[in-house]
N, C-alpha and C positions, 0 to 999 in steps of 0.2 A: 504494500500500500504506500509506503512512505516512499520507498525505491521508482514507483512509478509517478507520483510528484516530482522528487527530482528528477528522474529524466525527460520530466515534462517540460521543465523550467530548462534545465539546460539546453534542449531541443531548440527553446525559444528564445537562447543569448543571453539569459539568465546566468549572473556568479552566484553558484551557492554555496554555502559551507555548511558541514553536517558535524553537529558535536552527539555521539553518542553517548547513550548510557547505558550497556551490556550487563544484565543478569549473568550470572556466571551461569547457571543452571540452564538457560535457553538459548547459550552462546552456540555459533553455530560460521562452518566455514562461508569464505564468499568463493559464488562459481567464477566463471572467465568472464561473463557478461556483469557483474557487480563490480568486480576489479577495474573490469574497464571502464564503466561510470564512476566507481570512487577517481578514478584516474581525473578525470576531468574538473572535480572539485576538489576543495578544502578538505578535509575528512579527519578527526580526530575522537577514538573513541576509549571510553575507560569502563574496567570490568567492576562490578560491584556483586558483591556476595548477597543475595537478598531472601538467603535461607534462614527459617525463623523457629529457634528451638521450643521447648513445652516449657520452659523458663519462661522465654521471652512472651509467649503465650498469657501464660498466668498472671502474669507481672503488668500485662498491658488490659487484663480483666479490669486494674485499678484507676484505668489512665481512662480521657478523655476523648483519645484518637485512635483510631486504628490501626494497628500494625500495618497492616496491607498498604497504607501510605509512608507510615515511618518509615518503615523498610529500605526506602528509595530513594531517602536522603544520606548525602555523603559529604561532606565538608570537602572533602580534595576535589569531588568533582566541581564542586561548585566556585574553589577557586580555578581548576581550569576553565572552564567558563568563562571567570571573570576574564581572566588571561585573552581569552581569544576576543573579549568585548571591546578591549579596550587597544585591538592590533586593527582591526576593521570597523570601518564606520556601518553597520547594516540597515538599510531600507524598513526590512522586515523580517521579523522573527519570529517565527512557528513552533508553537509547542506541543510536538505531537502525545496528545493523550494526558488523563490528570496527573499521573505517575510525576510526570517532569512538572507539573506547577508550583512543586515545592519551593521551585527556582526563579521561581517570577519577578520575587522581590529583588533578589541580585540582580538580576538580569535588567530590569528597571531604572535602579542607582547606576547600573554601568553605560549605559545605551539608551541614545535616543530614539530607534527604532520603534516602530510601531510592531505591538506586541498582539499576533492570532493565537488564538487556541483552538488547534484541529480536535472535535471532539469524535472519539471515538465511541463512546457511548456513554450513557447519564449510569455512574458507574453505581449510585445508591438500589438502584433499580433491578439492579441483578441481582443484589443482594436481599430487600426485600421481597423477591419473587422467590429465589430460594428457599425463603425463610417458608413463604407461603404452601412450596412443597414437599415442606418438612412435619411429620405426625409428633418425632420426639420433643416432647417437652422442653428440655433442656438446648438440642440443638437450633430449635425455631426462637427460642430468646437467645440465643447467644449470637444467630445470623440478623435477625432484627438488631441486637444492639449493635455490630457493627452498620450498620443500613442505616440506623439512624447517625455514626460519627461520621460517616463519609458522608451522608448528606449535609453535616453541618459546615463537613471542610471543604465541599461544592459549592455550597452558597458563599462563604466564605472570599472563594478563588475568584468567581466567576467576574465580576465587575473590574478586576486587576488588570483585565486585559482590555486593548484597543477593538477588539472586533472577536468572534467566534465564528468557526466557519463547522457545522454538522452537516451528516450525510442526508438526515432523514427530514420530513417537516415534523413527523411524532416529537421525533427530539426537540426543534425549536419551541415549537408549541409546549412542551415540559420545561424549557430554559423561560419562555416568557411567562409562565405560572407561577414560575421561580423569583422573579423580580428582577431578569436580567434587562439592564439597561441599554446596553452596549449595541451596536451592529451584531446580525446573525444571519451569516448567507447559506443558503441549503444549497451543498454542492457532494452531489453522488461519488460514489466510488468510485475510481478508473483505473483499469486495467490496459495492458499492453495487448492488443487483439490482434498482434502478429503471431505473439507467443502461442494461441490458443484455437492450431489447426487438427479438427478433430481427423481420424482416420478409422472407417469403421471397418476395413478390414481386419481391425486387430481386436473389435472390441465384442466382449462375450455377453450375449443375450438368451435368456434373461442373464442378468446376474443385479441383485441388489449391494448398495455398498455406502460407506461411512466416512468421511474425510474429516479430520479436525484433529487438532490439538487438546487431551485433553487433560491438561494443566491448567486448564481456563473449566471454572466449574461448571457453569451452565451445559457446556459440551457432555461433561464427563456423567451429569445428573441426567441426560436427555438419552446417551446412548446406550446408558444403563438400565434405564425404564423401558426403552425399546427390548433391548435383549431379553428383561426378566416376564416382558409380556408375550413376547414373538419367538422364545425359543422352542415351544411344543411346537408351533404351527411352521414354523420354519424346518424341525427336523425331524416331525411324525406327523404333522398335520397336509392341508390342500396347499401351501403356499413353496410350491415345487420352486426353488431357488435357491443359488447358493448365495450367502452374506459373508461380506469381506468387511473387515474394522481397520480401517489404516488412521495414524497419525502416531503424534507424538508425546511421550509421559502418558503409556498405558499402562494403570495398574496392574501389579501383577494379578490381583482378584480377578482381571478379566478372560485368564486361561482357564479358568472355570465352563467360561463357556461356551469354547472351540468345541467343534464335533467333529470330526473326522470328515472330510467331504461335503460339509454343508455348512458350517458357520467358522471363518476363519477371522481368529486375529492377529493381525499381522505386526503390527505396530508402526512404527517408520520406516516408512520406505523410502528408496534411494533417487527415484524422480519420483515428484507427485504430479505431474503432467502425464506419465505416462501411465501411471495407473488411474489415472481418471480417466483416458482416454479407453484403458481395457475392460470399463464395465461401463453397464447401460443405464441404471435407473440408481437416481442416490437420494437418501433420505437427510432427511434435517427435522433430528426430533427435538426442536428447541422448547424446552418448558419455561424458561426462562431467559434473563437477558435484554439487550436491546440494540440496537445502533442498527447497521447495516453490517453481514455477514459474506467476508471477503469468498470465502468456497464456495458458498452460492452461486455468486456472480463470475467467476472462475467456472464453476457446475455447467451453467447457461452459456458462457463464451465456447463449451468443449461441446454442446448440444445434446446434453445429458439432460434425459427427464425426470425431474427434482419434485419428491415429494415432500413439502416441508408443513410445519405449524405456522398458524397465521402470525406465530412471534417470530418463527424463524425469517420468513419472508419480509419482516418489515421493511420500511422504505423501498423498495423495489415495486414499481409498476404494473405488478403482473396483474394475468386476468385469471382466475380459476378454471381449468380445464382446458386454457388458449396455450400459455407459454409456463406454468407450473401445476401443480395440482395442489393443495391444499389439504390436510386433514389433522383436528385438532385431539384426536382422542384413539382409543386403541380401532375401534370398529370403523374409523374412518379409514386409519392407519389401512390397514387389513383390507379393505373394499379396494383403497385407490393400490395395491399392492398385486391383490390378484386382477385387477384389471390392466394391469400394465404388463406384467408376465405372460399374459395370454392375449396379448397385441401389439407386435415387435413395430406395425405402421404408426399407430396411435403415437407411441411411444418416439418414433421419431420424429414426427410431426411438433409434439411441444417439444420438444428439444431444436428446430429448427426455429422455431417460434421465437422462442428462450434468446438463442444466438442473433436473431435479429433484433431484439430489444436491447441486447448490450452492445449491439453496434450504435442504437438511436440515443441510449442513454448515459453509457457505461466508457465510453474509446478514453482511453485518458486524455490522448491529445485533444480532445473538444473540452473535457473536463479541467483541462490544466489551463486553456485559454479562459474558462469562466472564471479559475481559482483569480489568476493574474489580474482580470479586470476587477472582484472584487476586492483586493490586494490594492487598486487603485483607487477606489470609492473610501479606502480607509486613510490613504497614503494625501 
């Protein structure tokens, strides 16, 4: 997401410079084609350890704020930062995601810039959605209580900045509820739609399958209710198909539910372009969450027919049964799953569908000239 920004800007004679901030846990190499876009910018990034023990748990029961923020702050990074504030004069400075707002305030004292915050999603939200799909006692106040300090340190941030830029209208319309003041331009997600040529002689029909990271919870709570409802019907029931779990930070509880020839979980695999490209039909069991959902719109640009919840599909365009299908509950699940299986045309059809909406909506390069001119209504 952020990768196809900048190479939007740069496409466009845009300088930019990228100051990272790496999780050591989700640190991860750059291909040939990264490389050769850091090549062309500034690029300075520093690892931060953002693992948090049952100490630090316990300890933060008594605090005000959420670890899940604290976590993310670092004194050294933030003097480099400063470092870099005060070598360049910058137009404008993007801050993707709340994680990094911790740094606003530096960033502010060093720099005249005008200051965007890309939101990636209204982050209390996820939290108390979770909280809502939780029965234990204990777990549902203890996800509420953080839903409630990250929504205090949202409100908090949000006015700090010069303008907001969200994927969704859901979201702004939740920012303006909020009290935000500020500028807030709705600007979609964009991808690179060179990268995302499908090829179906490779790709296995039926086959259903899973894409996501699931160190991000919403994923890991959505793909798990799928499994613990769809594994009779998937390996002794009518729903003749094989299910594939790809991504990354898969619990090991999930080898639980591998079957030999019918439900695989694979974990991370080595391109994800090309396993998306070698199955047909993928699910998005989102119970939770919000913003816009980068796999999805990846999902649609490979012409894969995408069954998701009406939370998974937020901000995206679609039309029920045209370019996605839709299903909020196990028996939706289930209907739009054996109707897909038992119609390889159908099934292409929204998937062709799907690919013509992220050419109308999603190219980045139209996306990143909208970003730019909002950029100048701030500037």
């Amino acid at each position: 997401m952020v990768c196809n920004t900048i190479r939007g800007l740069v496409n466009l004679g845009h300088e930019v410079s990228l100051v990272a901030l790496n999780a050591k846990k989700s640190h991860h190499e750059h291909n040939e084609e990264d490389k050769e876009l850091l090549a062309k910018i500034k690029y300075r990034a520093y690892d931060i350890d953002t693992n948090v023990s049952v100490f630090d748990v316990a300890v933060n029961l008594f605090s005000k704020t959420s670890f899940n923020i604290d976590r993310y702050y670092d004194a050294e990074f933030e003097r480099l930062l400063i470092r870099e504030l005060k070598q360049t004069d910058f137009d404008i400075i993007q801050f993707e995601g709340l994680l990094v707002s911790l740094y606003v305030n530096a960033v502010r004292k060093n720099s005249k810039a005008k200051l965007i915050y890309r939101l990636h999603n209204v982050e209390n939200q996820i939290w108390e959605r979770l909280a809502l799909q939780k029965t234990d006692p204990f777990k549902k106040s203890y996800l509420k209580m953080h839903a409630k300090r990250i929504k205090n340190y949202e409100l908090q941030q949000l006015n700090k900045f010069d303008a907001i830029a969200v994927f969704t209208g859901q979201d702004k319309s939740t920012l303006l509820e909020y009290g935000t003041k500020i500028p807030i331009g709705v600007l979609p997600l964009g991808i690179n739609l060179d990268h995302y040529q499908p090829d179906f002689s490779k790709t296995e029909f039926p086959s259903l399958f899973f894409l996501g990271s699931l160190d991000w919870l919403p994923n890991r709570e959505g793909i798990e209710w799928f499994l613990e409802n769809f594994k009779r019907d998937l390996t002794e029931g009518d729903l003749r198909v094989k299910f594939y779990v790809a991504g990354n930070d898969i619990p090991e509880r999930f080898d639980d539910f591998e079957v030999m020839g019918k439900i695989f979980i694979q974990g991370e695999v080595d391109d994800a372009l090309e396993f998306l490209n070698s199955k047909s039909i993928m699910i998005v069991p989102l119970l939770s969450g919000g913003g816009m959902r980068v796999k999805i719109v990846e999902g649609m640009a490979m012409q894969k027919c995408i069954i998701s919840t009406t939370l998974g599909a937020e901000g995206i365009n679609f039309v029920n049964g045209v370019n996605m299908l839709i299903a909020n509950d196990q028996d939706e699940f289930y209907d739009a799953i054996k109707q897909c299986i038992a119609d390889e045309e159908f099934c292409k059809t929204i998937g062709l569908n799907a690919r013509k909406l992220t050419e109308a909506e999603h190219d980045a390069n139209k996306v990143t000239v909208n970003l730019v001119e909002f950029y100048k209504t701030v500037l």
